[in-house]
C-alpha positions in Angstrom: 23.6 257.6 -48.0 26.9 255.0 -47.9 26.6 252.2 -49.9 30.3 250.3 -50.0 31.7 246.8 -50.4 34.8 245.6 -48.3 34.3 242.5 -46.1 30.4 243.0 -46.7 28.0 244.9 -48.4 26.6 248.1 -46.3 23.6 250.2 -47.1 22.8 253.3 -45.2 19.7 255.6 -45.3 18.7 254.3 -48.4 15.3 253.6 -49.8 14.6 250.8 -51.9 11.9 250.3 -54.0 9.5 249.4 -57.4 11.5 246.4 -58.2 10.7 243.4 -60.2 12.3 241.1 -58.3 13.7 240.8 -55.0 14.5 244.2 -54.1 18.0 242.4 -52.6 19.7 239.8 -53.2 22.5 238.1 -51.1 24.0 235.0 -52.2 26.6 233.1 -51.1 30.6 233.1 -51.8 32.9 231.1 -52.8 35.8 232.0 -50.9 34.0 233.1 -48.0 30.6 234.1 -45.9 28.9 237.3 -47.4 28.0 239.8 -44.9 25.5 242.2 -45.9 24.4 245.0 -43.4 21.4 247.6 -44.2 20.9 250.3 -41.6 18.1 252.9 -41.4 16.7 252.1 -44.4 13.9 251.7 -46.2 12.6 248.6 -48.5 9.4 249.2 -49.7 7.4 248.5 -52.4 8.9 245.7 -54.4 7.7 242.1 -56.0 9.3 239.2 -56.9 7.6 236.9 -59.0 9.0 233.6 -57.0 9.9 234.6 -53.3 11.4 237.4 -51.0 9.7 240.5 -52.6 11.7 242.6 -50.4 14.8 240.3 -49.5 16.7 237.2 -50.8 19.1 236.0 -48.5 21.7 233.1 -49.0 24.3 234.3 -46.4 24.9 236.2 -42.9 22.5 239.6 -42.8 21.7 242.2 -40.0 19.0 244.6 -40.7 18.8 247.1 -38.0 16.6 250.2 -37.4 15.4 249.6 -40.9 11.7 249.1 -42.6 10.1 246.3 -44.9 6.9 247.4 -46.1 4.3 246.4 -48.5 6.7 243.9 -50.2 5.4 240.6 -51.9 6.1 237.4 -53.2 4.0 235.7 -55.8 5.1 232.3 -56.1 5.7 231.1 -52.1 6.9 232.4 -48.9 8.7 235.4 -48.3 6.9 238.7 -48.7 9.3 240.5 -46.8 12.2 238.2 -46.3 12.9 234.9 -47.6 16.4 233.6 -45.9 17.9 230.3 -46.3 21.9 229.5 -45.2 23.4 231.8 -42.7 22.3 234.0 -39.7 19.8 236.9 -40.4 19.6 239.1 -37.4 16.3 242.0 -37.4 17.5 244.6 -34.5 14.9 247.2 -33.8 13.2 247.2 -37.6 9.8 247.2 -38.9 8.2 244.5 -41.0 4.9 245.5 -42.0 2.2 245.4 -44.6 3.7 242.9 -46.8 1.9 239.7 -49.2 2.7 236.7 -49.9 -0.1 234.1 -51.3 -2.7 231.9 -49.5 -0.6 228.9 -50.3 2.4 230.1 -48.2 1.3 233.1 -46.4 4.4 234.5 -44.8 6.2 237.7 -44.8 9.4 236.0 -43.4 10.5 232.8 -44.0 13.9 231.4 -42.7 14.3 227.2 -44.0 16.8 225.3 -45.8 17.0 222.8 -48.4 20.3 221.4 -48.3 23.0 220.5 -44.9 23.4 223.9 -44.6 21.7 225.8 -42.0 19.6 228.9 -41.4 18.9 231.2 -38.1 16.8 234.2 -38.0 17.0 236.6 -34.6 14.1 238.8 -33.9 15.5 241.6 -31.0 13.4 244.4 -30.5 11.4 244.7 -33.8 8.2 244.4 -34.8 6.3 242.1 -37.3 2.5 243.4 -38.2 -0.5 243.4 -40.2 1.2 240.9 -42.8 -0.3 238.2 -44.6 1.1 235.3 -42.3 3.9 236.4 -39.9 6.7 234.0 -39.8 7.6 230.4 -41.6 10.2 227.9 -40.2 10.8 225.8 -43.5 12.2 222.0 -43.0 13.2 221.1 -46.4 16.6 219.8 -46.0 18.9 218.5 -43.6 20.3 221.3 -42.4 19.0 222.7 -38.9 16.7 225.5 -38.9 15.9 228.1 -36.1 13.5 230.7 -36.2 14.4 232.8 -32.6 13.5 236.0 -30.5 16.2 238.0 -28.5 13.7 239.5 -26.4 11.1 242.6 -26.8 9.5 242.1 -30.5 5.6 243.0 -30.7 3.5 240.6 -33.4 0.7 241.1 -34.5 0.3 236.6 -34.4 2.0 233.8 -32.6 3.9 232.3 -35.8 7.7 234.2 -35.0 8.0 232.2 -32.0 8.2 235.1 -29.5 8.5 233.8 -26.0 11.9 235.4 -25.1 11.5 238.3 -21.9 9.4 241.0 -23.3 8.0 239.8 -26.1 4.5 240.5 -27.3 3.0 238.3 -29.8 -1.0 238.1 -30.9 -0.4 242.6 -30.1 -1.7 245.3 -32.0 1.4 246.8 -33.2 -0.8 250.6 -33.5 1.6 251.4 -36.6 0.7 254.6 -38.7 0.9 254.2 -42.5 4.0 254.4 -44.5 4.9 258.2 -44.6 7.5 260.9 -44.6 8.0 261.4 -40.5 11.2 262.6 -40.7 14.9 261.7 -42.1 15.7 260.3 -45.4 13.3 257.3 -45.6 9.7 256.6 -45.2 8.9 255.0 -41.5 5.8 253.9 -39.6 5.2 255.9 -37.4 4.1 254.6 -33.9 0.5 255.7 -32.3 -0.5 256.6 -29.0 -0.9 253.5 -27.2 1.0 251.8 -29.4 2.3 248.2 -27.5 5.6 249.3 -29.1 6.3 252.4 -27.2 9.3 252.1 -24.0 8.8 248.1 -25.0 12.5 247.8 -25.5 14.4 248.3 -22.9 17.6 250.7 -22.6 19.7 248.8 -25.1 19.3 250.0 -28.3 20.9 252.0 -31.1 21.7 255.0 -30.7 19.2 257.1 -32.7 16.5 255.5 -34.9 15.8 255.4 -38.4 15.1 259.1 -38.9 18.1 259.8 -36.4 16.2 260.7 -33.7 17.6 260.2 -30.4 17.0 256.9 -28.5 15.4 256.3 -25.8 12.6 259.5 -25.9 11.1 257.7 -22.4 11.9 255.4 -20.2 13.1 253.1 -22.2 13.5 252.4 -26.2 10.3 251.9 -28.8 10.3 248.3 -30.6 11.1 248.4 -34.1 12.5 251.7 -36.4 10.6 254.3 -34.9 11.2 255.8 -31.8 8.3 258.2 -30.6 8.7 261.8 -29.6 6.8 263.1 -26.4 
């Protein structure tokens, strides 16, 4: 596990979980963009009693082969992931099983209420079996995008998935949260899961257990890869 601050924060193999509030948060500098990075980890578990149960974002993230699961929010938006100024990028991680309420059911939420802008990138990941999927949020003037890179599985149609390879309104055929391997809890993928070889051949390395990518043809969606 590496955890270390330099031009951004990085968190490796880490599990985070059982907070009160937003399990991170990443808020803007001063003097320049924060950059926070989180690979092959694990956020799980956490509430926040306004929004982003798992993450709060107010700069430039990239999760990637990493987990968000049963997160929530109490107050709005955001179960999962609640993003406004900067770029959030999700490469090949899991977003699954997390609440928000009726009034704003979304695990992920990307808006702004100011000029500033907000993007969030979907590339090879998958988004499933949340209350609500995804939330574009027009609250200021700034310019909002809500994107797909190509080869994410959803379980709905709200993450606007219609890049090459992209299946949205899918079951995902995730197992539960569990110990299958490495440091960190995963969900594991099923047989016939719409996941499996659903990436193509550019992908990390290993996934978020450190197993070898691609086990098939071509690379599983999200953090999982699965073994033959």
């Amino acid at each position: 596990m590496s955890i270390r601050q330099s031009v951004g924060l990085s968190f490796l193999s880490l599990p985070i979980q059982s907070a009160i509030k937003s399990a991170i948060c990443n808020l803007k500098s001063a003097i320049s963009p924060r950059q926070v990075t989180i690979e092959r980890s694990t956020i799980e578990g956490n509430t926040a009693g306004n929004v982003g149960g798992g993450l709060r974002s107010l700069g430039n993230v990239t999760l990637t082969n990493s987990t968000l699961s049963g997160n929530q929010s109490l107050a709005w938006y955001g179960g999962a992931i609640f993003h406004t100024d900067g770029v959030l990028q999700l490469v090949h991680s899991t977003v699954a099983h997390n609440t928000a309420p009726d009034f704003g059911s979304a695990a992920i939420f990307v808006g702004t209420f100011t000029s500033a802008g907000a993007t969030l990138r979907l590339r090879s990941s998958i988004v499933a079996d949340n209350t609500g999927g995804c939330f574009a949020g027009f609250f200021g003037a700034g310019p909002v995008v809500l994107a797909s890179d190509g080869n994410n599985v959803g379980t709905d149609g709200t993450c606007n998935l219609t890049a090459a390879g992209d299946r949205p309104n899918t079951p995902a055929g995730l197992g539960p949260l569990a110990s299958n391997g490495g440091p960190t809890a995963t969900h594991a993928l099923l047989a016939g899961s719409a996941a499996i070889d659903a990436a193509g051949l550019s992908c990390p390395a290993v996934d978020q257990r450190g197993v070898a990518r691609p086990q098939g043809p071509a690379c599983d969606a999200g953090a999982f890869e699965k073994t033959p």
